[in-house]
BAFI-3210 file (N, C-alpha, C; in Angstrom, 3 decimals, decimal comma, padded with zeros to 6 digits):
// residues 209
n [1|2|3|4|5|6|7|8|9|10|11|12|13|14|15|16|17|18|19|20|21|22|23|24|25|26|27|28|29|30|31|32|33|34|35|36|37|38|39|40|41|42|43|44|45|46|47|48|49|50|51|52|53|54|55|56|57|58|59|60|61|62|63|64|65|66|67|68|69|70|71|72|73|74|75|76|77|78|79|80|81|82|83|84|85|86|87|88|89|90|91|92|93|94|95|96|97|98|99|100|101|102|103|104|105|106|107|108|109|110|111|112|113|114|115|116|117|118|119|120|121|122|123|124|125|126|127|128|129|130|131|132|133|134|135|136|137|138|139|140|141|142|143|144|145|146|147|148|149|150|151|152|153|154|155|156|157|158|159|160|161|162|163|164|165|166|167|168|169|170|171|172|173|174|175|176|177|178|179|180|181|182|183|184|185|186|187|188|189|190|191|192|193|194|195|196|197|198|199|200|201|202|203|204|205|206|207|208|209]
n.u [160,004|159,477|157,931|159,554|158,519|157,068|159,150|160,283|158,952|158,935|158,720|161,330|161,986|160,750|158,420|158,606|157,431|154,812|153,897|151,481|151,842|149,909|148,448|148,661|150,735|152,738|155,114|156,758|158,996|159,943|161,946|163,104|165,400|166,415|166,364|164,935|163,338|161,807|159,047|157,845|154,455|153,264|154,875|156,558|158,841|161,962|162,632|164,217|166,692|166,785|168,029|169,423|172,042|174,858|175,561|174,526|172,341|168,929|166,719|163,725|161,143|158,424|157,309|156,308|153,971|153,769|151,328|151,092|152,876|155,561|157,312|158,989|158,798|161,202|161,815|164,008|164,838|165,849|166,271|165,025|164,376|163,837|163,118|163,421|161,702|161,840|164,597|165,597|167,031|168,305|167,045|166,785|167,979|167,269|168,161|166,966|166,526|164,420|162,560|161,564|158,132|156,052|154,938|155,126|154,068|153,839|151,674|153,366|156,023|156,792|156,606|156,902|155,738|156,536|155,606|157,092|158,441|159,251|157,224|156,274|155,437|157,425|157,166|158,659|160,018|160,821|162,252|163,709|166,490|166,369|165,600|163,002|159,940|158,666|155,775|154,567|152,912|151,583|151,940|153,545|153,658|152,264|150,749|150,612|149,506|149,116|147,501|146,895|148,039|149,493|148,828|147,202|147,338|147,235|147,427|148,192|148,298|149,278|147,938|145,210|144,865|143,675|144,649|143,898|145,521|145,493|148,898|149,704|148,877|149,113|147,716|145,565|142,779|140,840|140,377|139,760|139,495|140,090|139,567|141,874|145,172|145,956|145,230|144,752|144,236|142,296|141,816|139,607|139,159|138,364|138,956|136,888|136,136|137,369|138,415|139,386|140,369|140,801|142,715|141,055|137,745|135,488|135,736|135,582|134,037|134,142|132,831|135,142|134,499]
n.v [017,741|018,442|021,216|023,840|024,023|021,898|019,961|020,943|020,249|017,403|014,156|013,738|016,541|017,433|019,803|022,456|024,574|026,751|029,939|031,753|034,808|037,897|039,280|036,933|036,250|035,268|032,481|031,557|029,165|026,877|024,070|020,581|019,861|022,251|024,657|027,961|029,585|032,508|032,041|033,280|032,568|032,243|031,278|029,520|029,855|031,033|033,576|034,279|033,741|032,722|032,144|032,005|031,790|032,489|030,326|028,355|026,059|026,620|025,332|026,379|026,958|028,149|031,127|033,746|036,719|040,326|042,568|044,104|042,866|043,384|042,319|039,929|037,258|034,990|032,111|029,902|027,266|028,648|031,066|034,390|035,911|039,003|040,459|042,258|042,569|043,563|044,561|042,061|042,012|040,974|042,450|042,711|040,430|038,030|036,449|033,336|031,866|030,030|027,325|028,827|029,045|029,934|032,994|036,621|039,458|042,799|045,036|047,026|045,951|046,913|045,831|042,538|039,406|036,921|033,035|031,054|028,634|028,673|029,685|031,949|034,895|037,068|040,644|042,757|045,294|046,399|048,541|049,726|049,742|048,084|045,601|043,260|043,592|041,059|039,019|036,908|033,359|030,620|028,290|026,546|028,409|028,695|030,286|032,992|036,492|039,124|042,282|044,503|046,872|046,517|047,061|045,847|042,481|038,690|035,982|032,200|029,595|026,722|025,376|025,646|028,112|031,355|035,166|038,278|041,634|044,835|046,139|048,349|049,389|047,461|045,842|043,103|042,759|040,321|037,051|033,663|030,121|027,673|023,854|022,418|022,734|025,721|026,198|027,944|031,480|034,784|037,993|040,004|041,816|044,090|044,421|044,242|041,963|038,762|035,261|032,377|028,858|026,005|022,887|020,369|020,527|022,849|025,858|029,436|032,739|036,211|039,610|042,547|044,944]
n.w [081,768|085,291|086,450|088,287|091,086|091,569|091,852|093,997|096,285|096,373|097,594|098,914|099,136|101,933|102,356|105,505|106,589|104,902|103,450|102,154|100,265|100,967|098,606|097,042|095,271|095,981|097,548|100,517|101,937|103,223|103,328|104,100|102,933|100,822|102,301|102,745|100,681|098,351|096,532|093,518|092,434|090,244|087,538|088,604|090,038|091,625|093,481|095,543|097,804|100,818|103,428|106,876|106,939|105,491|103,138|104,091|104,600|105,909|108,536|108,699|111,047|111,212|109,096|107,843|106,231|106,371|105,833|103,654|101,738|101,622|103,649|105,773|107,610|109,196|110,626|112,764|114,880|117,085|116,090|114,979|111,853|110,398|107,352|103,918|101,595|099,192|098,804|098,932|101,568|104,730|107,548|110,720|113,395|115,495|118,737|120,172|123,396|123,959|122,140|118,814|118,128|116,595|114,705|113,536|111,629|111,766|108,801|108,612|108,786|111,389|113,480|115,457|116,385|118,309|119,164|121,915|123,125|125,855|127,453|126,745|125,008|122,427|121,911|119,576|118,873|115,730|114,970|117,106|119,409|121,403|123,717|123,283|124,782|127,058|126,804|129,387|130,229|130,714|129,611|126,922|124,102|121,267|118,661|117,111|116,742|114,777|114,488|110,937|111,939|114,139|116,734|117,720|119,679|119,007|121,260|121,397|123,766|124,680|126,795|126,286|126,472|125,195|124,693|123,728|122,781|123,931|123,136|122,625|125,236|126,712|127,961|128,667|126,696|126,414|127,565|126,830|127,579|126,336|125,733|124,773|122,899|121,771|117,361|115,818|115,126|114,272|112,897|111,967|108,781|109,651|112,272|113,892|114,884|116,145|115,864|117,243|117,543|118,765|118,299|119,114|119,246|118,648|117,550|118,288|118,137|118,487|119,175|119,058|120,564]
ca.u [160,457|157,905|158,226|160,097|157,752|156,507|160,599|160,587|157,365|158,626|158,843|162,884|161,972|159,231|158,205|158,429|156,838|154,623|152,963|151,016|151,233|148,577|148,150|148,418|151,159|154,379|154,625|157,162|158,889|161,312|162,446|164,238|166,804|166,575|166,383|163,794|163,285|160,294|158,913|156,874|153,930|152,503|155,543|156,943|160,639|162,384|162,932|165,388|166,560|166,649|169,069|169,530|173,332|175,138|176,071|174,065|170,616|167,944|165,536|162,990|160,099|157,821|156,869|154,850|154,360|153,476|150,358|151,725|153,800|156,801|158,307|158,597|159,977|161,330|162,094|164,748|164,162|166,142|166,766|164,067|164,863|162,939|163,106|163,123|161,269|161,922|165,664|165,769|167,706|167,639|167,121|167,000|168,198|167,049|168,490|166,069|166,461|163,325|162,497|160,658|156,524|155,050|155,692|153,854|154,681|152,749|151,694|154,647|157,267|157,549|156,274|157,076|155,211|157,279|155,622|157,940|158,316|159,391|155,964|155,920|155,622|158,008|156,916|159,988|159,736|162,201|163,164|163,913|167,257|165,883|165,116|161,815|158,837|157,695|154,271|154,350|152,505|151,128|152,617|154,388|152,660|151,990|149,853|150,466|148,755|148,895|146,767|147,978|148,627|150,530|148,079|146,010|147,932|146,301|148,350|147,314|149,358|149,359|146,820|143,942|144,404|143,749|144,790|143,793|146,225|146,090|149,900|149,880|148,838|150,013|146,862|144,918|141,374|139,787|140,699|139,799|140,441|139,746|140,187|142,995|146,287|145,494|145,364|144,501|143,521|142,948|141,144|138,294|139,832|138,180|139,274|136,348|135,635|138,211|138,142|139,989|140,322|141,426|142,803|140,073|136,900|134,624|136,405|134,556|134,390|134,100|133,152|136,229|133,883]
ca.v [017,885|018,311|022,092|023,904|023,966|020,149|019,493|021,577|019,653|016,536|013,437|013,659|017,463|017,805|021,196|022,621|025,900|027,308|030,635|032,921|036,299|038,550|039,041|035,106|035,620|034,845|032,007|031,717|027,916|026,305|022,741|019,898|020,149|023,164|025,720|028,372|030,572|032,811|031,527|033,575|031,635|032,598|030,611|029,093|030,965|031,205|034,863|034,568|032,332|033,737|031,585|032,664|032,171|032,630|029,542|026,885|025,749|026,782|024,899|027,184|026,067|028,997|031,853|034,992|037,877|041,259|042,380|044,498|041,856|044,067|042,403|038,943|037,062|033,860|031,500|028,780|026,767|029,490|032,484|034,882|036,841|039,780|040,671|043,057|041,484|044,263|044,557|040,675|041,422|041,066|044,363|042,067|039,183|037,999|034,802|033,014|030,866|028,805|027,372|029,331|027,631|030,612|034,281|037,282|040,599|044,093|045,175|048,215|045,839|047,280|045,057|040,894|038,633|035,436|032,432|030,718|027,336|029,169|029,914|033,446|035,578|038,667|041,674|043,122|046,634|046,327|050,359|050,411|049,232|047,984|044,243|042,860|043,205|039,729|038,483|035,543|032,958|029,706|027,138|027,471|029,864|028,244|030,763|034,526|036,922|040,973|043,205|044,697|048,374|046,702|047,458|044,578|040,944|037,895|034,613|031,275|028,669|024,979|025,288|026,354|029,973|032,758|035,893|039,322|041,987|046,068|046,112|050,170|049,878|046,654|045,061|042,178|042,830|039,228|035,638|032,506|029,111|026,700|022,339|022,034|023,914|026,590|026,077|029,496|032,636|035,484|039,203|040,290|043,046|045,910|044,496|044,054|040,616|037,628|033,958|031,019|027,606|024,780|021,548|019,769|020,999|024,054|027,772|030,691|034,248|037,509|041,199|043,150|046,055]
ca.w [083,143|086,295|086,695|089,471|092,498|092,109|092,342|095,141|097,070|095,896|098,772|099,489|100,294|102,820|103,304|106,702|106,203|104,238|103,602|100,847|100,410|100,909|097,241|096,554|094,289|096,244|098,136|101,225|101,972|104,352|103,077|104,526|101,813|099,869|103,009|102,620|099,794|097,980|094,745|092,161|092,479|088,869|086,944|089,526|089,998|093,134|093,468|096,743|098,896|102,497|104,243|107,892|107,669|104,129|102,521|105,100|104,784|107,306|108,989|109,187|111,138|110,845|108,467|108,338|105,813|106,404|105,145|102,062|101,075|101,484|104,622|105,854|109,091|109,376|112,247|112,953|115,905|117,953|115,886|113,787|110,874|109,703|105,774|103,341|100,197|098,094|098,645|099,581|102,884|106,419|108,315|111,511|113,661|116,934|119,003|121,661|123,908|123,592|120,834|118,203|117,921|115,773|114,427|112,660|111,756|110,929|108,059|108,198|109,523|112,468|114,775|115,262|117,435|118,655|120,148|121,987|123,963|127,008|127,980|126,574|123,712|122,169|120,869|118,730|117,568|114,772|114,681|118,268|119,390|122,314|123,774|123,209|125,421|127,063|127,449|130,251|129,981|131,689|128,727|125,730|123,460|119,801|118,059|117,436|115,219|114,801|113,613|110,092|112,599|115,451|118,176|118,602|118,759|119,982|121,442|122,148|124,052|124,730|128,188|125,785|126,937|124,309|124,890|123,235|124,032|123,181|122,503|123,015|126,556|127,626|128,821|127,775|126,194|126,080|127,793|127,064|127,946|125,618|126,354|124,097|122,651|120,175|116,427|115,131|115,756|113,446|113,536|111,022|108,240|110,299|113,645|114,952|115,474|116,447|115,573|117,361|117,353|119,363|117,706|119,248|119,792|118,191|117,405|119,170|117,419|119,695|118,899|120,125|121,016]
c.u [159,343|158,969|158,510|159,890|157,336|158,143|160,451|159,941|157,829|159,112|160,283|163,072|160,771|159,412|158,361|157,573|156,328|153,636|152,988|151,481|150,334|147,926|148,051|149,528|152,800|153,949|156,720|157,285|160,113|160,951|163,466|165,300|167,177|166,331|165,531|164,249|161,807|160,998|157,870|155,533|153,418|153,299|156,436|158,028|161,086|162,764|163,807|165,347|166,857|167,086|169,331|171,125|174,274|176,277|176,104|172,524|170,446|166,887|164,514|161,504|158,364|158,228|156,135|155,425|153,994|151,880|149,980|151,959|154,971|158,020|158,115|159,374|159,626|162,077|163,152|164,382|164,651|166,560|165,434|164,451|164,082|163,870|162,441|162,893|162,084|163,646|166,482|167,414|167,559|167,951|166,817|167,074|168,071|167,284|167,618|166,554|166,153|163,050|160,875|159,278|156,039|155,697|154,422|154,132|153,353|152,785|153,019|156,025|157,920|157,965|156,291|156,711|155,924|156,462|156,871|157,608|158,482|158,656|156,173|156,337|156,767|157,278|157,667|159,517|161,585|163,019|163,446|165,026|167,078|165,615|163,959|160,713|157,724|157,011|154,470|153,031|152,323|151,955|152,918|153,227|152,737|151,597|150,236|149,807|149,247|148,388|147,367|148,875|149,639|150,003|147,503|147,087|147,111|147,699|147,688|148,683|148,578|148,176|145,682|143,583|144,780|143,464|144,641|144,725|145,937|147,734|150,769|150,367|149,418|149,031|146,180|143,546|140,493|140,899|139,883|140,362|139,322|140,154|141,661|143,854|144,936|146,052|145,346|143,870|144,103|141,783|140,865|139,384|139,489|138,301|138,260|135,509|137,203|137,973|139,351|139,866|141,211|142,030|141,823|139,125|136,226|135,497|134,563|135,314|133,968|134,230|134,124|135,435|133,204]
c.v [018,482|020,285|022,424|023,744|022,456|019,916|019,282|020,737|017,969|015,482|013,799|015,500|018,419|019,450|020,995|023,457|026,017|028,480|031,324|034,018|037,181|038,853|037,303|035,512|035,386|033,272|031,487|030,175|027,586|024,619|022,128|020,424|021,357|024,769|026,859|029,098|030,870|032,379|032,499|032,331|031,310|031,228|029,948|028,798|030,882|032,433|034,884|033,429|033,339|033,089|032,329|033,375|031,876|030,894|028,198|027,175|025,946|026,217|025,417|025,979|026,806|030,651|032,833|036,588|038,807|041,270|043,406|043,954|042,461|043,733|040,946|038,458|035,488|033,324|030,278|028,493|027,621|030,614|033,254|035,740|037,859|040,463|041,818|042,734|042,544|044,462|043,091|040,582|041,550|042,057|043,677|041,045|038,864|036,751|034,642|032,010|029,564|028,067|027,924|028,545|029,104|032,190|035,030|038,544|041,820|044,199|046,663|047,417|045,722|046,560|043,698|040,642|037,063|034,933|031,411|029,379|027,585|029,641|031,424|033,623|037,126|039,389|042,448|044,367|046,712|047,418|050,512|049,202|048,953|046,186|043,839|042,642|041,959|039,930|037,202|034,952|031,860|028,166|027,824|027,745|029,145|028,986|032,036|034,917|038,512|041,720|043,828|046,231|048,287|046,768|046,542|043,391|039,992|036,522|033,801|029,823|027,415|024,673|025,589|027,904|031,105|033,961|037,464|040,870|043,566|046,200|047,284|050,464|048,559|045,565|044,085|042,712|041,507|038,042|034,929|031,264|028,023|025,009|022,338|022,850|024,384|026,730|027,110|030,445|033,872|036,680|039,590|041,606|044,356|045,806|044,569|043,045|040,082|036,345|033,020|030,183|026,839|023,863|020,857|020,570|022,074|025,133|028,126|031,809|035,064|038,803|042,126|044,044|045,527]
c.w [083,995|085,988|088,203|091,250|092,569|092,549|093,412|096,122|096,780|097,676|099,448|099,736|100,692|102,988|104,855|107,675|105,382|104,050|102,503|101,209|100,298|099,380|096,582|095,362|094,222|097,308|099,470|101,978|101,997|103,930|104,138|104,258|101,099|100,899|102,623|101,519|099,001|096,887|094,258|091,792|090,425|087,694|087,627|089,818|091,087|092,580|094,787|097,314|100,137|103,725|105,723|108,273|106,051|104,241|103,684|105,236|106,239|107,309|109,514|109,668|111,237|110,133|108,290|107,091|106,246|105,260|103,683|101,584|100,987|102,771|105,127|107,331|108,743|110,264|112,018|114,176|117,062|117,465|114,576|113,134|110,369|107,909|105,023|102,137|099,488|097,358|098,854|100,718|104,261|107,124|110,112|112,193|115,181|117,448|120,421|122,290|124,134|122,506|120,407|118,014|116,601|115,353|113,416|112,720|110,969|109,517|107,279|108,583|110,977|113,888|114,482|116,830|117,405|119,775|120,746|123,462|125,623|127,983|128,003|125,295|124,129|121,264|121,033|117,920|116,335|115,039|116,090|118,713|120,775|122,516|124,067|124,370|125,344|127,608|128,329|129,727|130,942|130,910|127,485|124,537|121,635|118,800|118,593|116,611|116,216|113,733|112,284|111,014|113,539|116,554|118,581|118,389|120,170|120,065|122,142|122,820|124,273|125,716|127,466|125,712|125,459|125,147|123,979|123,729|123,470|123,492|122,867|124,478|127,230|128,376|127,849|128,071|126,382|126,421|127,774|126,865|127,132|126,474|126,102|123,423|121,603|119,267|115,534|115,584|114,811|113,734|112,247|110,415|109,269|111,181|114,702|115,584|115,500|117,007|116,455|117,640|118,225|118,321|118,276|119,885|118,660|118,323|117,625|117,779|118,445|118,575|120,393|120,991|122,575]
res [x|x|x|x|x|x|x|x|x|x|x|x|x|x|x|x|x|x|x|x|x|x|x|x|x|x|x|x|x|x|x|x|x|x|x|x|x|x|x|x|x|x|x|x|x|x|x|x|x|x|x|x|x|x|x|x|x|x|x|x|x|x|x|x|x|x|x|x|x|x|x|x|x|x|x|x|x|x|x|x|x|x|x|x|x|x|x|x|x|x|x|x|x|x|x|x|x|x|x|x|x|x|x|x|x|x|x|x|x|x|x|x|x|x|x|x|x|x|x|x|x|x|x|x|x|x|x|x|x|x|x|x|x|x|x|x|x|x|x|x|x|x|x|x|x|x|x|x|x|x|x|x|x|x|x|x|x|x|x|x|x|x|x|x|x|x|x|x|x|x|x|x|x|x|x|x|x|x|x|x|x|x|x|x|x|x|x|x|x|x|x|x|x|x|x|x|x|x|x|x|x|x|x|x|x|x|x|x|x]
***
């Protein structure tokens, strides 16, 4: 018999999602059919499933761990879930409007970055019972990232425009405007460079300093 993860990957169910964990040895994966759940990459186990709504597949369409590996968030096309690997449950639930394009959370949890079709991003302090501080925007926002501390997050939307933001204070550090949407964008371990990418065209890097 093929073992459990080729099953999983097999044509009749397309991934939708998929992401490592910072260690490389979980791996984090929203199916057509089989609704998301982590696998044990090593022997290749499902260790949870992480359903948004008990006993109905989710179409997750993005993914994002923490950078412990102790916390995870996952997206449906209008609702994001944040996760507690360790206890495999959800410590919160947030419903949008827009639909979800991207997501990304600290390395403590605390903090979740939502791009969102609405032409703006959220930043979601989990521990604060409070409603999410939006970033506007010019088009809908594809691309988030956050630092593993929470303080720095960068977003890129559909107009080419990257955005660098300190988080703390509220202001943006670094714009530019690329041709075409943005494909990635990510920030050097010591935070002091940052890389992104267009879908078409050349990625730029920048010292934050």
């Amino acid at each position: 018999d093929a073992p459990p993860m080729v099953r999983h990957l097999s044509d009749e169910d397309r991934p939708l999602t998929m992401r490592l964990s910072p260690n490389l040895d979980q791996v984090l994966m929203g199916t057509v059919h089989n609704g998301v759940s982590l696998w044990r990459w090593e022997d290749r186990q499902i260790l949870a499933t992480l359903n948004h709504r008990p006993d109905q597949l989710s179409d997750v369409v993005a993914t994002a761990f923490s950078a412990d590996g102790r916390h995870a968030v996952t997206a449906e096309r209008q609702t994001v879930v944040h996760w507690d690997l360790a206890n495999q449950r959800s410590v919160g639930f947030w419903s949008t409007e827009g639909l979800v394009r991207a997501v990304d959370v600290s390395r403590d949890g605390r903090h979740v970055l939502v791009g969102l079709s609405t032409r703006e991003a959220w930043l979601i302090d989990s521990r604060a019972n409070m409603a999410p501080a939006v970033i506007p925007h010019a088009d809908a926002v594809g691309v988030v990232r956050l630092a593993p501390d929470g303080k720095l997050g960068a977003t890129g939307a559909d107009d080419g425009m990257l955005r660098v933001w300190d988080l703390e204070k509220g202001v943006s550090l670094l714009t530019w405007k690329f041709t075409s949407p943005l494909a990635t964008v990510v920030f050097s371990d010591d935070l002091s460079l940052v890389f992104a990418a267009p879908f078409h065209g050349p990625g730029r890097m920048w010292r934050l300093s």
